[in-house]
DRENFIPA-694180 format. One record per residue (C-alpha): residue in one letter; y, z, x. Coordinates in nm, 2 decimals. Last residue first. Layout:
residues N
['A', [Y, Z, X]],
...
end
This chain:
residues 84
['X', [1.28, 0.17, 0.18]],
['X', [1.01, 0.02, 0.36]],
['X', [1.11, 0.11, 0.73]],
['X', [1.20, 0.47, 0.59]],
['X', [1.05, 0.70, 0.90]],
['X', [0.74, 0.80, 0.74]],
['X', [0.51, 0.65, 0.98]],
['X', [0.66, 0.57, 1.31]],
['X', [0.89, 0.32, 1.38]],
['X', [0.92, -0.07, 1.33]],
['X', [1.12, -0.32, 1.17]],
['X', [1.10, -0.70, 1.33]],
['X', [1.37, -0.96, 1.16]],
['X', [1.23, -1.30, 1.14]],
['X', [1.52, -1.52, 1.09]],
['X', [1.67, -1.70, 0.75]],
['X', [2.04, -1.69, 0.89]],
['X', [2.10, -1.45, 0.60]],
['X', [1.80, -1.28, 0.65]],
['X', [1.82, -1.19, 0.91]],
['X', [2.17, -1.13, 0.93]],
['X', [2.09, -0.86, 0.63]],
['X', [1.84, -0.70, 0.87]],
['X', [2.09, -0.65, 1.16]],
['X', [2.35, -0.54, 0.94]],
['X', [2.11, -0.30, 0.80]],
['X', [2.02, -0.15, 1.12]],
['X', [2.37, -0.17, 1.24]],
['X', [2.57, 0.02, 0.93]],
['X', [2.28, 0.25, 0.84]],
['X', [2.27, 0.28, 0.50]],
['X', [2.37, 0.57, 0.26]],
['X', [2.16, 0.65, -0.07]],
['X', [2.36, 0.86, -0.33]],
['X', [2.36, 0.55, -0.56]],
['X', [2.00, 0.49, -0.60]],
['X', [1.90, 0.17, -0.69]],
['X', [1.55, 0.16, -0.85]],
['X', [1.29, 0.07, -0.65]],
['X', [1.15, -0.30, -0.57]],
['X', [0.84, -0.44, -0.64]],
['X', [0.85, -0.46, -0.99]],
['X', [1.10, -0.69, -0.93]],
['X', [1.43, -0.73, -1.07]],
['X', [1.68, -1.08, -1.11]],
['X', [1.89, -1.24, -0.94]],
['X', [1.71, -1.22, -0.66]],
['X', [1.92, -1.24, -0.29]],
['X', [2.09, -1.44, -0.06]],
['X', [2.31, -1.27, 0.21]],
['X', [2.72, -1.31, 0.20]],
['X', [2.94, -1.12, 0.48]],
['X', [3.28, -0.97, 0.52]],
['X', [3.22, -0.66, 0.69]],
['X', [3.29, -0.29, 0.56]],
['X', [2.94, -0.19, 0.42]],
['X', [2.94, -0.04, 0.06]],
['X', [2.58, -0.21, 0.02]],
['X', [2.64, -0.46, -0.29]],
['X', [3.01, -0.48, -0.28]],
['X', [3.07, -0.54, 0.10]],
['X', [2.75, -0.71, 0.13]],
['X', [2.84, -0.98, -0.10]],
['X', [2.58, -1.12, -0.30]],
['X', [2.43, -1.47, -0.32]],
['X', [2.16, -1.64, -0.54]],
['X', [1.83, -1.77, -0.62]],
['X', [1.61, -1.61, -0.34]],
['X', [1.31, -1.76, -0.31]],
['X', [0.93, -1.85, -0.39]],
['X', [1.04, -1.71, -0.72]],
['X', [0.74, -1.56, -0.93]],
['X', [0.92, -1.23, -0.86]],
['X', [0.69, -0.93, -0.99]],
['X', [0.67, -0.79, -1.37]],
['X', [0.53, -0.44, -1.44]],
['X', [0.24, -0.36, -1.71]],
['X', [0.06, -0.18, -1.43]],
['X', [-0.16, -0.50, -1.32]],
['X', [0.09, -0.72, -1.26]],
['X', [0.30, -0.93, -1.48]],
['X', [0.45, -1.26, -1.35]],
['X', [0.80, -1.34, -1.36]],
['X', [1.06, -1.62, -1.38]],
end
């Protein structure tokens, strides 16, 4: 399902995720865990950029939130990559 916004671009109409990934495959992290996630794209979301490396605990932290369906607070100062 998708909506299109005001650029031409479609956006989730899903209220929620409709499948899993595994973390290991999806984000190159070494740990044995499954998240939800979209299965399909967004207009909301950027490309995937291979050459981008995450940070094992912060994005640990924020997949387990998400896995376990829990708030996860992300703060820092502007510019700092808390939306990307």
């Amino acid at each position: 399902m998708s909506a299109e916004t005001t650029h031409g671009q479609t956006a989730h109409t899903m209220s929620e995720p409709d499948t899993q990934v595994n973390v290991r495959d999806v984000f190159g992290l070494d740990i044995d865990m499954q998240v939800p996630a979209f299965s399909t794209g967004s207009a909301y979301v950027p490309v995937i950029d291979p050459d981008y490396q995450f940070d094992h605990d912060t994005t640990i932290a924020i997949l387990a939130g998400f896995s376990h369906n829990r708030r996860v607070m992300v703060q820092g100062y502007h510019g700092t990559g808390k939306s990307t």
